[in-house]
Legacy VTK file of the C-alpha trace (Angstrom):
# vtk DataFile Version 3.0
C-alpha trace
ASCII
DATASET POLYDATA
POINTS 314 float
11.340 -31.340 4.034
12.100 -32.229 7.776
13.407 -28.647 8.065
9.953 -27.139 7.344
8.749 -29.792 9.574
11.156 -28.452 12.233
10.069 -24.977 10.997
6.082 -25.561 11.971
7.371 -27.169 15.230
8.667 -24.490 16.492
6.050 -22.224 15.608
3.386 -24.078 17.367
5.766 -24.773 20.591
6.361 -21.185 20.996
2.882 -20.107 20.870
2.820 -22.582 24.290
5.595 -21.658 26.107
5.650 -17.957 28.321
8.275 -14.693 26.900
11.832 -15.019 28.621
11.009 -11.660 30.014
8.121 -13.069 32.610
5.407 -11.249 30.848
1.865 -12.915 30.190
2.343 -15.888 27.712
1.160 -14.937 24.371
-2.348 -16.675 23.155
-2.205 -20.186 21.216
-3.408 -19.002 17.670
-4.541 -22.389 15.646
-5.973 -20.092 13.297
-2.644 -17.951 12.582
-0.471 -21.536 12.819
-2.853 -22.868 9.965
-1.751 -19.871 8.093
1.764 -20.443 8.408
2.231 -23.108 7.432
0.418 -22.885 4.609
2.871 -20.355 3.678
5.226 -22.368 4.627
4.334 -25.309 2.578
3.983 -22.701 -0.190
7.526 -21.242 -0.144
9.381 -24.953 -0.045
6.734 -26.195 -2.831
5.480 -29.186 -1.023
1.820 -27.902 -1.668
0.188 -25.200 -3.250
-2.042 -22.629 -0.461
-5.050 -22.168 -1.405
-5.917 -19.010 0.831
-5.314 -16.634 -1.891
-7.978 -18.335 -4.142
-10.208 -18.254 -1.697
-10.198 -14.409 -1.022
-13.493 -12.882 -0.912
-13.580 -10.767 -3.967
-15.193 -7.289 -3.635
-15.934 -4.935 -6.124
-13.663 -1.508 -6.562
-16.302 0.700 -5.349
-14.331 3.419 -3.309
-15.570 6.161 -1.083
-16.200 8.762 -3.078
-14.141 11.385 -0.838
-11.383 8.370 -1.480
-9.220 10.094 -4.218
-8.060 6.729 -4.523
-6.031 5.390 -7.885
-8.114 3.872 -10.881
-6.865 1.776 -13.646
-9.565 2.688 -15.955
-8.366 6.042 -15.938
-4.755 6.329 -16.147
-4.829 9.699 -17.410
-5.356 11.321 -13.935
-1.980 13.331 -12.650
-2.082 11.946 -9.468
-1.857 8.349 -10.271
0.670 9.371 -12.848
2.538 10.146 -9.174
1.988 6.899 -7.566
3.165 4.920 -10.931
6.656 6.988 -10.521
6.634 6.185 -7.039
6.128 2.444 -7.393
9.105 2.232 -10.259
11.426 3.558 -7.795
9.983 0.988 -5.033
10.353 -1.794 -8.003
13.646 -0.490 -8.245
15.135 -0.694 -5.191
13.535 -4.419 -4.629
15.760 -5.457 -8.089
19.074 -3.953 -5.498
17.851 -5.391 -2.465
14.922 -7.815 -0.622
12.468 -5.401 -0.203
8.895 -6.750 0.258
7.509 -5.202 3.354
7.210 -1.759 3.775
5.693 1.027 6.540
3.423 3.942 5.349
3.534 6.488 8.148
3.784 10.547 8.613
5.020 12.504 11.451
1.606 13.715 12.577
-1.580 12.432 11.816
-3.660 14.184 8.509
-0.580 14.600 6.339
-2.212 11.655 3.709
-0.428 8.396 5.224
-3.170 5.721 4.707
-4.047 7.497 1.426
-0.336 7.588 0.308
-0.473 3.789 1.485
-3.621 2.926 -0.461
-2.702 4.534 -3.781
0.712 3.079 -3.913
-0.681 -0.726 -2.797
-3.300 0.273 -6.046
-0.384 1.442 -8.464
1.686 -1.616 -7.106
-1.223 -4.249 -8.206
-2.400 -2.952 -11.304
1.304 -5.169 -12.212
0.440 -8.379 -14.157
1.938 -11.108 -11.472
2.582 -8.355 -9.023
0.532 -9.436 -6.167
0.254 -7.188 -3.149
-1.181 -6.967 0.092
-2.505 -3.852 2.164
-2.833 -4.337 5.872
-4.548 -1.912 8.038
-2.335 -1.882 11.006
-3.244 0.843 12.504
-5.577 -0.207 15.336
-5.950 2.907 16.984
-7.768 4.999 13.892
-8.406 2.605 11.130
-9.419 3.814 7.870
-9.132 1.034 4.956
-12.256 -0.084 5.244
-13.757 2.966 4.840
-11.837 3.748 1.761
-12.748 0.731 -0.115
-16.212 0.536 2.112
-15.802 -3.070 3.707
-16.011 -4.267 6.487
-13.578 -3.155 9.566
-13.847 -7.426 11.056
-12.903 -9.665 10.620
-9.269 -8.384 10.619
-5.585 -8.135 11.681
-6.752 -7.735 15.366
-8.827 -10.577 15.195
-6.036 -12.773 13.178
-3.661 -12.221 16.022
-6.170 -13.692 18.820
-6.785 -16.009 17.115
-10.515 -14.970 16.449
-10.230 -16.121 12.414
-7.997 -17.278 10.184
-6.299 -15.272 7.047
-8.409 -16.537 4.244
-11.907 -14.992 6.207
-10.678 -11.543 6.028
-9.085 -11.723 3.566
-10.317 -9.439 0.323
-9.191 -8.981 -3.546
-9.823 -6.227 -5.228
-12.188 -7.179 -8.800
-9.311 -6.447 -11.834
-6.595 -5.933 -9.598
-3.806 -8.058 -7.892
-4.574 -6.120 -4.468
-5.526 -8.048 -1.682
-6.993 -5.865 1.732
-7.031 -7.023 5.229
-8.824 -4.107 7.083
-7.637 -3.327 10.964
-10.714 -6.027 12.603
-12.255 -5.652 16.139
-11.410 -2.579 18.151
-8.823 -3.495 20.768
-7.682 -1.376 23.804
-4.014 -2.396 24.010
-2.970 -1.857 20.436
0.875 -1.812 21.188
0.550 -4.988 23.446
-0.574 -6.975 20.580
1.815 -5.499 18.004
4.204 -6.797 20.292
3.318 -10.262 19.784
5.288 -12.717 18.115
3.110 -13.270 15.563
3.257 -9.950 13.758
6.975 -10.719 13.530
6.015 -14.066 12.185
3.496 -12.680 9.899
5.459 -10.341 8.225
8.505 -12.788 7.641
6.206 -15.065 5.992
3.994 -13.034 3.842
6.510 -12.391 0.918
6.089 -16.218 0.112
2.363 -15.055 -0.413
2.904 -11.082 -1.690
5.237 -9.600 -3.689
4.628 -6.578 -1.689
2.888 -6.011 1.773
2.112 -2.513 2.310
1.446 -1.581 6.079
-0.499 1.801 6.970
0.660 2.547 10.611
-0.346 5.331 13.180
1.973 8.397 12.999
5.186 8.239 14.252
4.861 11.235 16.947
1.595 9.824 17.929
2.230 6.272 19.053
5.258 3.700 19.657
3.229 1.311 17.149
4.743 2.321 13.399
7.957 2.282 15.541
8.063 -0.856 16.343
6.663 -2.040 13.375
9.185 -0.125 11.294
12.120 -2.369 12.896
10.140 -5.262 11.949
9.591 -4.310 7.777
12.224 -4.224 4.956
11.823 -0.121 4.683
9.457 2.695 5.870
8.357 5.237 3.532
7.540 8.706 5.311
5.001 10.925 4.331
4.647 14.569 4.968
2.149 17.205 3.960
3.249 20.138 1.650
2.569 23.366 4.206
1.912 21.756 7.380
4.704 19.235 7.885
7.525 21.278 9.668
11.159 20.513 9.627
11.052 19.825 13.485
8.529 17.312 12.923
9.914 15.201 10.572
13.413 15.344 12.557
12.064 13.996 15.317
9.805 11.571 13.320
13.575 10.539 11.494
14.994 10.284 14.890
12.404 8.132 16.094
13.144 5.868 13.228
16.717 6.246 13.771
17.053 6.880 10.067
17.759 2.888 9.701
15.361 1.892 6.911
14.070 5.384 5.501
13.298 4.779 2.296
12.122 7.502 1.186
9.595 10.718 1.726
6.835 11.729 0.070
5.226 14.748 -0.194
1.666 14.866 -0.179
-0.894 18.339 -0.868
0.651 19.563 -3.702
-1.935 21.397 -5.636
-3.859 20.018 -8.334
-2.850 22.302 -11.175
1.083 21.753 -10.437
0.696 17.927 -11.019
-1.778 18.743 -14.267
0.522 21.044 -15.944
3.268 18.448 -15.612
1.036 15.813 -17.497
-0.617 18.195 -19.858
1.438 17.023 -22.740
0.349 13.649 -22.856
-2.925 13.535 -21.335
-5.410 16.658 -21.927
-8.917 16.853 -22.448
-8.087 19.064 -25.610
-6.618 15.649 -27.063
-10.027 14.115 -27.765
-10.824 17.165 -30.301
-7.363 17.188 -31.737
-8.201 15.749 -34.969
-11.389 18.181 -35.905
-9.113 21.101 -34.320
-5.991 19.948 -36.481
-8.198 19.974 -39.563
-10.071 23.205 -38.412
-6.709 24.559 -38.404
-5.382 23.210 -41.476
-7.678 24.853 -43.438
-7.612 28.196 -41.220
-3.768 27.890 -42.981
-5.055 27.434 -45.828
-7.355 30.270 -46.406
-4.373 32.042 -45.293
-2.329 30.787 -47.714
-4.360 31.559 -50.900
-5.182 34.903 -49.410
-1.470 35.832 -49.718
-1.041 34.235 -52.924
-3.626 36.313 -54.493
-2.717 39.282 -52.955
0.885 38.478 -54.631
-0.740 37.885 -58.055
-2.614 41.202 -57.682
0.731 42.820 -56.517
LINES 1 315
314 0 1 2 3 4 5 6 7 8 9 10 11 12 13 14 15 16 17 18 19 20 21 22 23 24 25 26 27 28 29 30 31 32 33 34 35 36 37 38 39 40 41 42 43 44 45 46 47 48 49 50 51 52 53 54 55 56 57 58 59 60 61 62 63 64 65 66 67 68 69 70 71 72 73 74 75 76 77 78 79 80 81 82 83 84 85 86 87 88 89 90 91 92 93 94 95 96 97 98 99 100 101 102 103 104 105 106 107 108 109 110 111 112 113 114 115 116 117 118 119 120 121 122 123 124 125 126 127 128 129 130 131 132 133 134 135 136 137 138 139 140 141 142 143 144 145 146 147 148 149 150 151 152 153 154 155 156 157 158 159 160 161 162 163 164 165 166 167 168 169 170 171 172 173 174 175 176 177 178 179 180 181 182 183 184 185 186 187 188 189 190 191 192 193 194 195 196 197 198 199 200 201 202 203 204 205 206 207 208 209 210 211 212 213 214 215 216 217 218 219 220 221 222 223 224 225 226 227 228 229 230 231 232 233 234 235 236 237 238 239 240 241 242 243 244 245 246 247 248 249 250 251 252 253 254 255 256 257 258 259 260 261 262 263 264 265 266 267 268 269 270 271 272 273 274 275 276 277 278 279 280 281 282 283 284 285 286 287 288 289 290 291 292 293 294 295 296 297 298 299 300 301 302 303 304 305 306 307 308 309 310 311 312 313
């Protein structure tokens, strides 16, 4: 106990005391210092948080230009994708501690934040699988308008110190998917991912989330899903089937310095490949197949005793 004592210490004197560097001290966040060590106190069992209880629950109501993953219909190829692409995430966590993970593409519009919002989806529909999308990317936000919440309280607001996790903090009705959305438009986006509280953020979110899924600017675009990359477990790439070119996504792998690449995924593949793939097992033609089995079982029947009696008249 006296370590995690030690622990919240240290956190609250270093939100006091100025960078080694000489740079402007970072802000004193009470409201992010509450938050920690709640999770603290979580991860050593000395209490139970509560800010996961008292998530504002929202409805799954998505924009309807969302294309985003629905339990209620599994049948749809591309979630059939993101399901295959969360058992090889589940995977790798069983070889090694993999909780936090970048979502980010070379250039912008190759599908990153919708990559990061279907997989978060496929990820929660888990029983006990609990799973947290963050909006980190500040510059272009788009979370909130693919669920259609609000953009603040958020992340930006969290790290001044504006609000504390459990008030922007949202759960998806059904799900195990918790959303924090991007918050208040800031102007130095890279200045406050620099902080020492993302770093202490996303060290102490797996006590809270089995999986914290981070949608970043692109790579080629801004330093921020850089430097957020060396702070996360892994970084998943995305890329865009026809407009992603090989230069692009070796310099986006330089960038990352092909450390924690987990994988890449290929977005804008077109809508009949994935169906065909899936036909066997989920087709529209499968909620007429038992009047079309019979119609055809006695189609082969007719033709059946209209070659036996041609036989008996032979």
């Amino acid at each position: 106990m006296s370590r995690i004592y030690d622990a919240l210490r240290k956190v609250d004197q270093s939100a006091l005391q100025p960078p080694a560097d000489g740079g402007p001290p970072s802000p004193r966040n009470p409201a992010l210092a509450e938050g920690v060590s709640q999770v603290l106190a979580t991860a050593s069992g000395i209490v139970e948080a509560d800010v996961l209880r008292e998530a504002q629950r929202i409805a799954f109501k998505p924009a309807a230009q969302a294309h985003l993953v629905d339990n209620e219909h599994p049948e749809v190829a591309p979630g059939e994708e993101f399901r295959s692409l969360r058992t090889r995430l589940n995977h790798l966590q069983s070889l090694q501690p993999i909780h936090t993970v970048v979502v980010t593409s070379p250039s912008p519009a190759e599908g990153k934040s919708f990559t990061a919002a279907n997989l978060a989806l496929a990820q929660s529909h888990l029983a006990g699988n609990p799973t947290l999308l963050a909006d980190f990317d500040f510059r272009r936000p788009t979370m909130h308008r693919l669920f259609q919440i609000d953009r603040a309280p958020g992340l930006t607001d969290l790290l001044l110190g504006k609000a504390a996790l459990r008030d922007m903090l949202r759960q998806v009705e059904g799900t195990n998917l918790y959303v924090i959305p991007a918050g208040t438009p800031v102007r130095n986006p890279l200045e406050l991912l620099n902080l020492p509280e993302v770093k202490m953020l996303l060290e102490q979110w797996p006590a809270l989330f089995n999986w914290v899924i981070m949608d970043t600017p692109p790579l080629l675009l801004s330093a921020d899903a850089n430097l957020l990359s060396t702070l996360a477990d892994g970084t998943i790439l995305v890329t865009r089937l026809g407009a992603t070119t090989i230069d692009t996504i070796t310099r986006a792998m330089q960038s990352l310095c092909e450390n924690n690449v987990l994988g890449v995924v290929a977005n804008g593949a077109r809508l009949g490949e994935l169906y065909s793939k899936y036909s066997y097992y989920y087709s529209s033609r499968e909620k007429h197949q038992p009047a079309a089995q019979e119609q055809d079982e006695d189609e082969e029947s007719q033709a059946l005793q209209a070659k036996s009696g041609e036989a008996g008249q032979q």
